[in-house]
N, CA, C and O atoms as CSV, one atom per row, in Angstrom:
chain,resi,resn,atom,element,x,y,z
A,1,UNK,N,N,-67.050,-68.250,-46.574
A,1,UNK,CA,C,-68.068,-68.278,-45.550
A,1,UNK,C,C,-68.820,-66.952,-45.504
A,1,UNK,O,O,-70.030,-66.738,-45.431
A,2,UNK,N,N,-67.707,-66.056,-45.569
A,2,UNK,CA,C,-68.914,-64.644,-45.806
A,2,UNK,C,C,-69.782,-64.496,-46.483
A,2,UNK,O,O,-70.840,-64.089,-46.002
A,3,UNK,N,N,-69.686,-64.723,-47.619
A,3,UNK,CA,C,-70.356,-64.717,-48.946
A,3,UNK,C,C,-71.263,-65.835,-48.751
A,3,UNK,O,O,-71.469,-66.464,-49.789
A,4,UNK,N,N,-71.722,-66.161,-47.962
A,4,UNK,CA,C,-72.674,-67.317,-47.470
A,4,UNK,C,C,-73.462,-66.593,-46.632
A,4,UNK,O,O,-74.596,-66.217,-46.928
A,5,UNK,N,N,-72.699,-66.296,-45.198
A,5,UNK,CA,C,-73.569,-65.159,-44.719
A,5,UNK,C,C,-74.429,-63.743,-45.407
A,5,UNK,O,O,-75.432,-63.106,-45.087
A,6,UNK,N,N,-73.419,-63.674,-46.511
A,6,UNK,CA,C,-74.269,-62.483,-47.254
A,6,UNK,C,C,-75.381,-62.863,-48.224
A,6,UNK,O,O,-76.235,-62.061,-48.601
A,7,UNK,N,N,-75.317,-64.146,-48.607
A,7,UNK,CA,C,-76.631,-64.550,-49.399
A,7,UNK,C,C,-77.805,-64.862,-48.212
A,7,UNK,O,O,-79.004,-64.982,-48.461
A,8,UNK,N,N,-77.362,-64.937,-47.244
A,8,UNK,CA,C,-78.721,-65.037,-46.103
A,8,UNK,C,C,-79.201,-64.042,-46.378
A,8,UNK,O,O,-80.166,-63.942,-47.135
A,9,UNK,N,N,-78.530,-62.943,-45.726
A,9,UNK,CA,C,-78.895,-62.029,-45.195
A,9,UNK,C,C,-80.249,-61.434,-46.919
A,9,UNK,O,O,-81.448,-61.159,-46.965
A,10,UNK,N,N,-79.018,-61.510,-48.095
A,10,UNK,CA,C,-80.238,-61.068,-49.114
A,10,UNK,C,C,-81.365,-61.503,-49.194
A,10,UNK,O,O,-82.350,-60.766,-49.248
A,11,UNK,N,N,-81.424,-62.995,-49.219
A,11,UNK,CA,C,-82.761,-63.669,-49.058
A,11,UNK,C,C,-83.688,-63.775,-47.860
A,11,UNK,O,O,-84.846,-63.596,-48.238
A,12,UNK,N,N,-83.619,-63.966,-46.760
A,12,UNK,CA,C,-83.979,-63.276,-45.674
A,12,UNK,C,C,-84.498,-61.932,-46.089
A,12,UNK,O,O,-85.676,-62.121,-46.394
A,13,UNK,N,N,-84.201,-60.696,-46.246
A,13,UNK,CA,C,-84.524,-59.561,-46.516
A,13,UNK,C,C,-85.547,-59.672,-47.791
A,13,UNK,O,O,-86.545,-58.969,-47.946
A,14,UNK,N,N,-85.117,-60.639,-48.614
A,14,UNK,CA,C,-86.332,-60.239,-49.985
A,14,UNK,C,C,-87.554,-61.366,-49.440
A,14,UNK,O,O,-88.671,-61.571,-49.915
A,15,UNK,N,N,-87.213,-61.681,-48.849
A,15,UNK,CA,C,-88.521,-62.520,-48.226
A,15,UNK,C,C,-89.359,-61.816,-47.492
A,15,UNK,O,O,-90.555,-61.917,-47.765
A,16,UNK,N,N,-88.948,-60.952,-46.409
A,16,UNK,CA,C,-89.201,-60.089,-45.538
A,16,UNK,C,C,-90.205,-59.108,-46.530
A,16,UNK,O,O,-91.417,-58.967,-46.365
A,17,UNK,N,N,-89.502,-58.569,-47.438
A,17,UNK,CA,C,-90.390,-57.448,-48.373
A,17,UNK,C,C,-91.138,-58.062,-48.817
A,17,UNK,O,O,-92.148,-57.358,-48.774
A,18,UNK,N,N,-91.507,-59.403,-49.471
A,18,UNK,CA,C,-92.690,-60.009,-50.158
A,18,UNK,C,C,-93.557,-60.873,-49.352
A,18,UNK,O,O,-94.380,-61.652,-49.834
A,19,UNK,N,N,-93.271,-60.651,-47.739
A,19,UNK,CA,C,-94.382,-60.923,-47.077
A,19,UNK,C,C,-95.202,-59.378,-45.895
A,19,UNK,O,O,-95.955,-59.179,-44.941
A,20,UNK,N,N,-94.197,-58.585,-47.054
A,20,UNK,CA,C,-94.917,-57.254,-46.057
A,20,UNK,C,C,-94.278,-56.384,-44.484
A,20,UNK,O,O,-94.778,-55.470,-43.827
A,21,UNK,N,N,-93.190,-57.042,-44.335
A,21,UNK,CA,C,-92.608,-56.887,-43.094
A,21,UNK,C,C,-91.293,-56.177,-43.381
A,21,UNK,O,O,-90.557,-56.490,-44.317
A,22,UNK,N,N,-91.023,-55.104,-42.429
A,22,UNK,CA,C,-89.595,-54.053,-42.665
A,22,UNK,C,C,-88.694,-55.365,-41.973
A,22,UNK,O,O,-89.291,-56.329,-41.494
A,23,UNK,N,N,-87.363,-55.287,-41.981
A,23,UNK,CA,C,-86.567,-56.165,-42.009
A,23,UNK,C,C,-85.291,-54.738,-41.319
A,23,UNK,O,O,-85.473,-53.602,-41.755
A,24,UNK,N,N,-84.469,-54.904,-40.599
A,24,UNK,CA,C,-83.399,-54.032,-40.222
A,24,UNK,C,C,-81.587,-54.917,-40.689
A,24,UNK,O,O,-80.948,-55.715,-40.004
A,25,UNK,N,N,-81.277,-54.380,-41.974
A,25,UNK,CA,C,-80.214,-55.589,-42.410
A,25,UNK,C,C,-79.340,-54.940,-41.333
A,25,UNK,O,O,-78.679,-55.716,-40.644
A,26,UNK,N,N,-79.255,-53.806,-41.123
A,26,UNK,CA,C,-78.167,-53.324,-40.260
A,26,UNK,C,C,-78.325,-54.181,-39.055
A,26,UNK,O,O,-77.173,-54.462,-38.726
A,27,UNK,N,N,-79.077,-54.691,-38.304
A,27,UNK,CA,C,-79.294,-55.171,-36.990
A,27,UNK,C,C,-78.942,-56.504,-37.635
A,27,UNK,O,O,-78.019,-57.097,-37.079
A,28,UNK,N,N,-79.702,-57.329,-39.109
A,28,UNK,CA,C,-78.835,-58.137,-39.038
A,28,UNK,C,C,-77.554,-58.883,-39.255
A,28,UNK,O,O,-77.232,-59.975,-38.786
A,29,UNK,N,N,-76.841,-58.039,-40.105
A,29,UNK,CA,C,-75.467,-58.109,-40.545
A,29,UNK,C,C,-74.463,-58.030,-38.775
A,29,UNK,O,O,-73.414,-58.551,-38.394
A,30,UNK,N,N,-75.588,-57.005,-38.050
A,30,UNK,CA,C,-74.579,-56.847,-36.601
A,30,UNK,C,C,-74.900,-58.189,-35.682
A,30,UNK,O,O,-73.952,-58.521,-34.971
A,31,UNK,N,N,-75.762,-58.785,-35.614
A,31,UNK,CA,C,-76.124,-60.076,-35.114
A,31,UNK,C,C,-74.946,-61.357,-35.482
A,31,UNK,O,O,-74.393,-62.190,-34.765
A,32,UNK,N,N,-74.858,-60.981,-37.330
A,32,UNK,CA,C,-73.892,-61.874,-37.664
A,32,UNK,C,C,-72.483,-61.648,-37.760
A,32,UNK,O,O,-71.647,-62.524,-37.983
A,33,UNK,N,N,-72.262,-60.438,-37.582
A,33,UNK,CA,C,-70.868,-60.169,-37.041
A,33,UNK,C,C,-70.259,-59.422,-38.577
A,33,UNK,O,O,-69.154,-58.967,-38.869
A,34,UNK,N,N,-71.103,-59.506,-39.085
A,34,UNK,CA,C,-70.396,-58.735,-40.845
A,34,UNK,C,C,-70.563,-57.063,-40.745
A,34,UNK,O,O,-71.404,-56.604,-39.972
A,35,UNK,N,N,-69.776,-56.232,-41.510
A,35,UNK,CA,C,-69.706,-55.145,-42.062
A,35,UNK,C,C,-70.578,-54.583,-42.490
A,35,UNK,O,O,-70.518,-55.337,-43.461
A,36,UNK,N,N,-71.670,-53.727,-42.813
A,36,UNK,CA,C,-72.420,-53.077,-43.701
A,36,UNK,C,C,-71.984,-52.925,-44.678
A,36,UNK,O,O,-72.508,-53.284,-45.733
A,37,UNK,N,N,-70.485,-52.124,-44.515
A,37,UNK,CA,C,-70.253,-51.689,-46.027
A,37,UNK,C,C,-69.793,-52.970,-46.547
A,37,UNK,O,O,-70.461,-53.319,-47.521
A,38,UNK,N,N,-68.713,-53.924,-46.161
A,38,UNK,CA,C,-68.399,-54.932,-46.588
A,38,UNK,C,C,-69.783,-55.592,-47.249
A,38,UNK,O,O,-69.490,-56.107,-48.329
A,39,UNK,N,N,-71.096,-55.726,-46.958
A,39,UNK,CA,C,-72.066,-56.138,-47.461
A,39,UNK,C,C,-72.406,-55.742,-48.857
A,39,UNK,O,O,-72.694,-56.416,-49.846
A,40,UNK,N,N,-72.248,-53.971,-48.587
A,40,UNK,CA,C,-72.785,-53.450,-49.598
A,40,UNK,C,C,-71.930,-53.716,-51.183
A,40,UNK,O,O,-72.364,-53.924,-52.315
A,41,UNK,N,N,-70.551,-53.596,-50.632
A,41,UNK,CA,C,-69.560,-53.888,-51.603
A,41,UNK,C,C,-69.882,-54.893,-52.157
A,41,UNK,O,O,-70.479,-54.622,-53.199
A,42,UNK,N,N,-69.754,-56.300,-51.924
A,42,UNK,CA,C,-70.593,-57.623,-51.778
A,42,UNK,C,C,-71.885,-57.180,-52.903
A,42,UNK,O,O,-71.945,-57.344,-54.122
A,43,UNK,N,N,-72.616,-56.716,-52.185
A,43,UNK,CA,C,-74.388,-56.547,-53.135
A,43,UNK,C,C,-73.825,-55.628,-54.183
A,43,UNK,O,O,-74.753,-55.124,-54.815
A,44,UNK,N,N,-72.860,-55.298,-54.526
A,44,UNK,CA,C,-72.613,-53.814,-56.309
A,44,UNK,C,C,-71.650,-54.231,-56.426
A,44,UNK,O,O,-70.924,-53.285,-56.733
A,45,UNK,N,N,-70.721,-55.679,-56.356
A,45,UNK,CA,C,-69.669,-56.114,-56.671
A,45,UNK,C,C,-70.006,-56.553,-58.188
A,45,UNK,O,O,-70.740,-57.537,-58.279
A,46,UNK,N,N,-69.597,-55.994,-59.319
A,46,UNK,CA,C,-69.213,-56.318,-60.775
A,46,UNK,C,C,-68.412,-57.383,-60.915
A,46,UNK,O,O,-67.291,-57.203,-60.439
A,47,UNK,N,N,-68.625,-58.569,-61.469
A,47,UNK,CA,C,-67.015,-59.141,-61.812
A,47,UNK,C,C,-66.556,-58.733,-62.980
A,47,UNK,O,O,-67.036,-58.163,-63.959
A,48,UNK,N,N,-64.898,-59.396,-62.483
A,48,UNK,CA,C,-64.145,-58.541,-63.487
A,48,UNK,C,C,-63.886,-59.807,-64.848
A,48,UNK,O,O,-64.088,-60.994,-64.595
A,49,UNK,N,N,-63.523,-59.450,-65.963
A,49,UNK,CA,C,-63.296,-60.703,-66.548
A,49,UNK,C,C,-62.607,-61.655,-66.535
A,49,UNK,O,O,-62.824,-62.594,-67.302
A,50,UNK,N,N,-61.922,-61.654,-65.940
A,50,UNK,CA,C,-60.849,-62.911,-65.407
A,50,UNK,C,C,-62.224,-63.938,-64.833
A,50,UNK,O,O,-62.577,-64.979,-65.387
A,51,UNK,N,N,-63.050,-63.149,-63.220
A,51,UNK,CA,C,-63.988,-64.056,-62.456
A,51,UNK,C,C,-65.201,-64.320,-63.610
A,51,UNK,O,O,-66.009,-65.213,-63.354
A,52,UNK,N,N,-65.338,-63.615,-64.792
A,52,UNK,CA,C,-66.322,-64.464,-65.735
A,52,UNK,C,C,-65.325,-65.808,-66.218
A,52,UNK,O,O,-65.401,-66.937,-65.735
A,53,UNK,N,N,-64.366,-65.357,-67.315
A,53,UNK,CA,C,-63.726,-66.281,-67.576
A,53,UNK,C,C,-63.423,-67.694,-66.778
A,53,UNK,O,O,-63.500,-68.773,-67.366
A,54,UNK,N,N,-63.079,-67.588,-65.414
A,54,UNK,CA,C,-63.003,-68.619,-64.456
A,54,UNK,C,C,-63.776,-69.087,-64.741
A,54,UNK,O,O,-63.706,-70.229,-65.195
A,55,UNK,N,N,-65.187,-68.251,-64.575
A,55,UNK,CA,C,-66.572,-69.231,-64.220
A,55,UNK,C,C,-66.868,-69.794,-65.729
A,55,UNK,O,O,-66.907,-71.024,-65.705
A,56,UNK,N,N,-66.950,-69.590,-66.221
A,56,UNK,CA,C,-67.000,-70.012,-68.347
A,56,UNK,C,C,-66.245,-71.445,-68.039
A,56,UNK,O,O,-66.905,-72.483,-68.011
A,57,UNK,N,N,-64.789,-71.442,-67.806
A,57,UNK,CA,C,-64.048,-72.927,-67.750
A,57,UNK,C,C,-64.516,-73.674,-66.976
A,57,UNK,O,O,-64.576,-74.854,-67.323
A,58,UNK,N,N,-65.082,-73.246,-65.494
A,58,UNK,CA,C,-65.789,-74.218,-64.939
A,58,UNK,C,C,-67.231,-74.750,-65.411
A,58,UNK,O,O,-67.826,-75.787,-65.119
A,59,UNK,N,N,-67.522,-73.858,-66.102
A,59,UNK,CA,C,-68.903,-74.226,-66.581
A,59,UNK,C,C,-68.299,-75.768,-67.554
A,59,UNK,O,O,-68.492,-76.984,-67.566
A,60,UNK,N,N,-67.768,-75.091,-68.023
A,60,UNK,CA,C,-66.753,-76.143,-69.355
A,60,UNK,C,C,-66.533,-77.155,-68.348
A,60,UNK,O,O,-67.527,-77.808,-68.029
A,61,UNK,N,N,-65.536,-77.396,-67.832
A,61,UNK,CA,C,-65.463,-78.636,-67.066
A,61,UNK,C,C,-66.319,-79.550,-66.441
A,61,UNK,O,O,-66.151,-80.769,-66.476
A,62,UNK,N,N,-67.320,-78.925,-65.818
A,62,UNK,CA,C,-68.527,-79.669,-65.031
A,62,UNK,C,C,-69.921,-80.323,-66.507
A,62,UNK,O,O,-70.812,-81.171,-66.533
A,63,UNK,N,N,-69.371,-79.346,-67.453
A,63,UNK,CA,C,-70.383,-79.876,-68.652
A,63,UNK,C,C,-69.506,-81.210,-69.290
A,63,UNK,O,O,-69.967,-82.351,-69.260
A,64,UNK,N,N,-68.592,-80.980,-69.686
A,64,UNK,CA,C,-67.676,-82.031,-70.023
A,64,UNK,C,C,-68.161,-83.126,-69.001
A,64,UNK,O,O,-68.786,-84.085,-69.456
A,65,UNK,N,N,-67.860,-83.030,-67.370
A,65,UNK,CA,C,-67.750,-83.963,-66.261
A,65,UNK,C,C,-68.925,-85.053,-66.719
A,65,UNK,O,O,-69.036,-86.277,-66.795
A,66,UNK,N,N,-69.777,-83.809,-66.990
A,66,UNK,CA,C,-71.418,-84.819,-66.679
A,66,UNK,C,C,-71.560,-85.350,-68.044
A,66,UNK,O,O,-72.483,-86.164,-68.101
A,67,UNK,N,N,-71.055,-85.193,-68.978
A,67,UNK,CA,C,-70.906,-85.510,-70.325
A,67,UNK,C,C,-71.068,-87.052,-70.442
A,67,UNK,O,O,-71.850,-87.843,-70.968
A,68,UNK,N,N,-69.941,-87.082,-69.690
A,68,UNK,CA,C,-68.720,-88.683,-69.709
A,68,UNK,C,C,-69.290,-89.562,-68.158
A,68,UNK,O,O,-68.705,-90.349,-67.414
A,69,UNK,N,N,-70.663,-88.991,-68.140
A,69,UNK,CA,C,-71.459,-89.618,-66.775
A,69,UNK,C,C,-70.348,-89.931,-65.836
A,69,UNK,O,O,-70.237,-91.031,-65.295
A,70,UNK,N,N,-69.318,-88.682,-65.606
A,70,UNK,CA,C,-68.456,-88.648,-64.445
A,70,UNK,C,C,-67.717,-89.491,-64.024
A,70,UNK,O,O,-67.607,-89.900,-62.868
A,71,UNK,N,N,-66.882,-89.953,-65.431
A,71,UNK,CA,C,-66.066,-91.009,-65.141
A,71,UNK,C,C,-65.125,-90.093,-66.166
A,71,UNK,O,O,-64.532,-90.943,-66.831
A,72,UNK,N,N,-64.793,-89.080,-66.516
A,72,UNK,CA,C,-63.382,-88.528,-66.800
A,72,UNK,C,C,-62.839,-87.985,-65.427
A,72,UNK,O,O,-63.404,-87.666,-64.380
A,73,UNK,N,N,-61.454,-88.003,-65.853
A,73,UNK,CA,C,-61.101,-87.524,-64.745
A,73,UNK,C,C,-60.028,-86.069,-65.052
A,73,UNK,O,O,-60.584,-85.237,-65.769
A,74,UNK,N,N,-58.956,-85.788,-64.712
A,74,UNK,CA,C,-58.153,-84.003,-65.014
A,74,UNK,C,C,-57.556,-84.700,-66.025
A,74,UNK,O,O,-58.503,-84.324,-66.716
A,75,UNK,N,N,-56.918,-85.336,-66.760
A,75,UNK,CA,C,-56.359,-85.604,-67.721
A,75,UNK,C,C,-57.091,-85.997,-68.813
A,75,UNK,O,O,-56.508,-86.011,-69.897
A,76,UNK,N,N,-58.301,-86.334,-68.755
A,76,UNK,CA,C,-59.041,-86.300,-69.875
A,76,UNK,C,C,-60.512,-85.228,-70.040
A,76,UNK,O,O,-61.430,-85.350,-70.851
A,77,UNK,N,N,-60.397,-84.574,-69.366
A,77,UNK,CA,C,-60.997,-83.163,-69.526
A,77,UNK,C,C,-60.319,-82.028,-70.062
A,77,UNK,O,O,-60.741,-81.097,-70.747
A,78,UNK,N,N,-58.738,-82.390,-69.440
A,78,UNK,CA,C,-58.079,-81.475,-69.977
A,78,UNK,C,C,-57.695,-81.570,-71.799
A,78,UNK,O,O,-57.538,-80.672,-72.627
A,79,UNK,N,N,-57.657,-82.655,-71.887
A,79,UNK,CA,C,-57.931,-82.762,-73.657
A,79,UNK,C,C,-58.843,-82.614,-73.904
A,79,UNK,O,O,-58.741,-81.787,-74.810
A,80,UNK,N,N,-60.267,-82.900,-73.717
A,80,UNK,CA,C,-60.982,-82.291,-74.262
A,80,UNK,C,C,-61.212,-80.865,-74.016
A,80,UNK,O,O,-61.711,-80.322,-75.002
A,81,UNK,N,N,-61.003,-80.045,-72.978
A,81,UNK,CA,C,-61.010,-78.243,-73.077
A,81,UNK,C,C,-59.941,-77.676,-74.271
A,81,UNK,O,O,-60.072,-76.817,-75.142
A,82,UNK,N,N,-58.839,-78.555,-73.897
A,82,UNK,CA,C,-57.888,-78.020,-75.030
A,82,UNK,C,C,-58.396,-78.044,-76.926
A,82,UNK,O,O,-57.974,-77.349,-77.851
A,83,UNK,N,N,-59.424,-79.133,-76.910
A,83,UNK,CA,C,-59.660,-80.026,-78.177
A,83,UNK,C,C,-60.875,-78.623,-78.792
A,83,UNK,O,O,-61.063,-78.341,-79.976
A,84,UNK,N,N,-61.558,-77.929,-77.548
A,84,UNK,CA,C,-62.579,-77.112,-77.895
A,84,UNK,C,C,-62.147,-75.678,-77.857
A,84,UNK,O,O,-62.728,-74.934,-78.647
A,85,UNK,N,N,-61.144,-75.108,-77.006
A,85,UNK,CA,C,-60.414,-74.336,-77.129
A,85,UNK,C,C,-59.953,-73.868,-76.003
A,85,UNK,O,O,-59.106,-72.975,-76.006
């Protein structure tokens, strides 16, 4: 849920700059009850390779999913991830 609140808040703000208007994230992160720094961490957060890797297999799975017009199900995805590597 945070990480929901924190994509507002970015978009909100880059909207704000490309229609010309200062924007105060501090006033609104405090409206929504979030951290600054917790934000900032959030906005210069690197992933590490494990959270690429995750996201790579899910990519894999949901490509597979839509493959098989979403009629495989975990046991036959899982042979095919295994079948590709």
């Amino acid at each position: 849920m945070t990480e929901a609140i924190y994509l507002e808040v970015t978009e909100k703000t880059e909207a704000a700059k490309k229609a010309g208007r200062r924007v105060s994230v501090s006033g609104m992160l405090k409206f929504l009850g979030v951290s600054r720094s917790g934000y900032l961490a959030w906005l210069h957060h690197v992933p590490s390779d494990t959270e690429k890797r995750r996201e790579a297999v899910k990519a894999k799975i949901q490509d597979i999913y839509d493959d098989s017009k979403q009629n495989y199900g975990a046991p036959k995805i899982t042979v095919e991830l295994r079948k590709t590597g």
